[in-house]
Every structure is written in structure tokens, then in C-alpha cells.
C-alpha positions as CSV (number, residue, x, y, z in Angstrom):
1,X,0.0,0.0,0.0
2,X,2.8,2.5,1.0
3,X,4.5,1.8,-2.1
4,X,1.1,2.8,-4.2
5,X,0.5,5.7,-2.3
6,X,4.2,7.3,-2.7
7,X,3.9,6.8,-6.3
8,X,0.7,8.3,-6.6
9,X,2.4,11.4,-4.3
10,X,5.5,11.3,-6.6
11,X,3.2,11.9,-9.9
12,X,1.1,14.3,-8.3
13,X,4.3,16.5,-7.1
14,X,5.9,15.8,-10.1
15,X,3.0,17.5,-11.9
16,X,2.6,20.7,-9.6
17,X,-0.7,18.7,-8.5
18,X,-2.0,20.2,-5.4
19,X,-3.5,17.9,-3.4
20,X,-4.6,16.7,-0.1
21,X,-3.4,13.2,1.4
22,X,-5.7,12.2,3.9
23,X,-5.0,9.7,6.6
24,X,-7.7,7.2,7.3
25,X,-6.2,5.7,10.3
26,X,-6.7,8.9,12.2
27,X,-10.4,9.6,11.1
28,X,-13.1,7.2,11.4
29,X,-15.5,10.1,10.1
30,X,-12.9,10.3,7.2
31,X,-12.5,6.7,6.3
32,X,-16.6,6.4,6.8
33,X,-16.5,9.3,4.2
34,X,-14.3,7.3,1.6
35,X,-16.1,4.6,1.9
36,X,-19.4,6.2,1.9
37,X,-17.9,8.0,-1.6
38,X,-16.8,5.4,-3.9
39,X,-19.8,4.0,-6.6
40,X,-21.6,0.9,-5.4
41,X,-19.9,-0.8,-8.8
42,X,-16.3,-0.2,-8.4
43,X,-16.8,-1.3,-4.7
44,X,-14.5,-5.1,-3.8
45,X,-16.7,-8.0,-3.9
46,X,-15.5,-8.4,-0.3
47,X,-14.3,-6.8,2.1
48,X,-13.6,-2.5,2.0
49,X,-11.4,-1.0,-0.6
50,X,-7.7,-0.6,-0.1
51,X,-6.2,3.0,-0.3
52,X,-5.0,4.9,-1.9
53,X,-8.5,5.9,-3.1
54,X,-8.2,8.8,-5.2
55,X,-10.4,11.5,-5.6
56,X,-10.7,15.5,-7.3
57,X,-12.1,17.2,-4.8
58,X,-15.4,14.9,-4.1
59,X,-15.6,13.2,-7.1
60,X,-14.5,9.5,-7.4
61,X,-11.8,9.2,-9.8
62,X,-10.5,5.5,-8.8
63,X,-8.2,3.5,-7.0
64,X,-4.5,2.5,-7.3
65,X,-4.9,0.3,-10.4
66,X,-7.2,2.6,-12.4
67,X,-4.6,5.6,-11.2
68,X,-1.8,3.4,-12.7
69,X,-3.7,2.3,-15.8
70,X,-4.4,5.9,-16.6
71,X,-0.5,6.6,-16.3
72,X,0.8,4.1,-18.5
73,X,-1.6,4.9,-21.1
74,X,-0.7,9.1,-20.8
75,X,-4.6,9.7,-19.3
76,X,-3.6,10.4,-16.2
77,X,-5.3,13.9,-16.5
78,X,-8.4,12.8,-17.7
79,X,-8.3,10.1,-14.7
80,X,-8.0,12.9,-12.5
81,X,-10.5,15.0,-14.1
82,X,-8.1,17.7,-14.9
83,X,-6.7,19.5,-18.2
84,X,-3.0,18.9,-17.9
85,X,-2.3,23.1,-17.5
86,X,-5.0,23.2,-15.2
87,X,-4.8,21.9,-11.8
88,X,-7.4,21.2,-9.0
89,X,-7.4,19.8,-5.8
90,X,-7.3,16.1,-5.3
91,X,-7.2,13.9,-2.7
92,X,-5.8,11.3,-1.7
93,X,-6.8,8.7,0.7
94,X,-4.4,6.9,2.5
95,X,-3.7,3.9,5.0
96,X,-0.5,5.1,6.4
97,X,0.9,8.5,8.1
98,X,1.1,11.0,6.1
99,X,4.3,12.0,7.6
100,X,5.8,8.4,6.8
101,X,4.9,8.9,3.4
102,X,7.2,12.1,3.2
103,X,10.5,10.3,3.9
């Protein structure tokens, strides 16, 4: 999970990307609201979805494997909901502390 979440961070700073990482461990309001927030179909069969969840400001854009789907095919913008000279906010859900992921 770390590993996913860093290279989410590293594309988003890479990009001049201003977003949000937002620790779940810390916020059971905010982990009630990520889960709450993600469509009914791109939900796990089982269980609750892994971060990093990613979303521009409150819409769903997707999880780790759409996020890396969207980079290797150069729609990483367009995943994000974003013109590539035009930034928004996103956020990023995340397991671990933000301050671990800033090593």
C-alpha cells in the first residue's frame, strides 16, 4: 500500500498537483466518508477498498490500479478530471501516516 500511495504522491508532485493526502487511520469520520464515496460498482466484492483511493475534490476518480492504468496509457489527467495546464485539488486517501509517506 505504501508503495502505491508514494507513487501516486510522486506523480502528483511531479505534476505541480495540489492535493490533499488524507489519513484514514486517524479519522473514522474520514475513512466512513471514503467509503461512503466510492460507486456501489467499483466497490470489492469483499471486504472495503484498499487505499490509496483517489479523488478530485469529491468526485471518485478511482483507485491505485485505475490511477496506474491511466499513467501508462498518458490519461492520467483525464483520470484525474483535470486539463494537464490546469490543476485542481485532489485527494488522496491513505492507510499510512502522512508523515511516513514524506520520507
Amino acid at each position: 500500500i505504501k508503495k502505491r500511495q508514494q507513487d501516486v504522491v510522486r506523480f502528483l508532485e511531479a505534476n505541480r498537483i495540489e492535493f490533499e493526502e488524507v489519513d484514514i487511520t486517524m479519522s473514522e469520520e474520514k475513512r466512513q466518508w471514503m467509503y461512503k464515496n466510492i460507486p456501489e460498482d467499483r466497490q470489492p466484492a469483499q471486504g472495503n477498498p484498499l487505499p490509496p483511493q483517489i479523488f478530485s475534490d469529491d468526485r471518485y476518480c478511482g483507485d491505485y490500479d485505475g490511477f496506474f492504468e491511466s499513467k501508462e496509457s498518458n490519461t492520467v489527467f483525464s483520470f484525474l478530471g483535470l486539463k494537464p495546464t490546469l490543476a485542481s485539488k485532489v485527494s488522496v486517501y491513505c492507510r499510512l501516516f502522512i508523515e511516513f509517506l514524506r520520507c
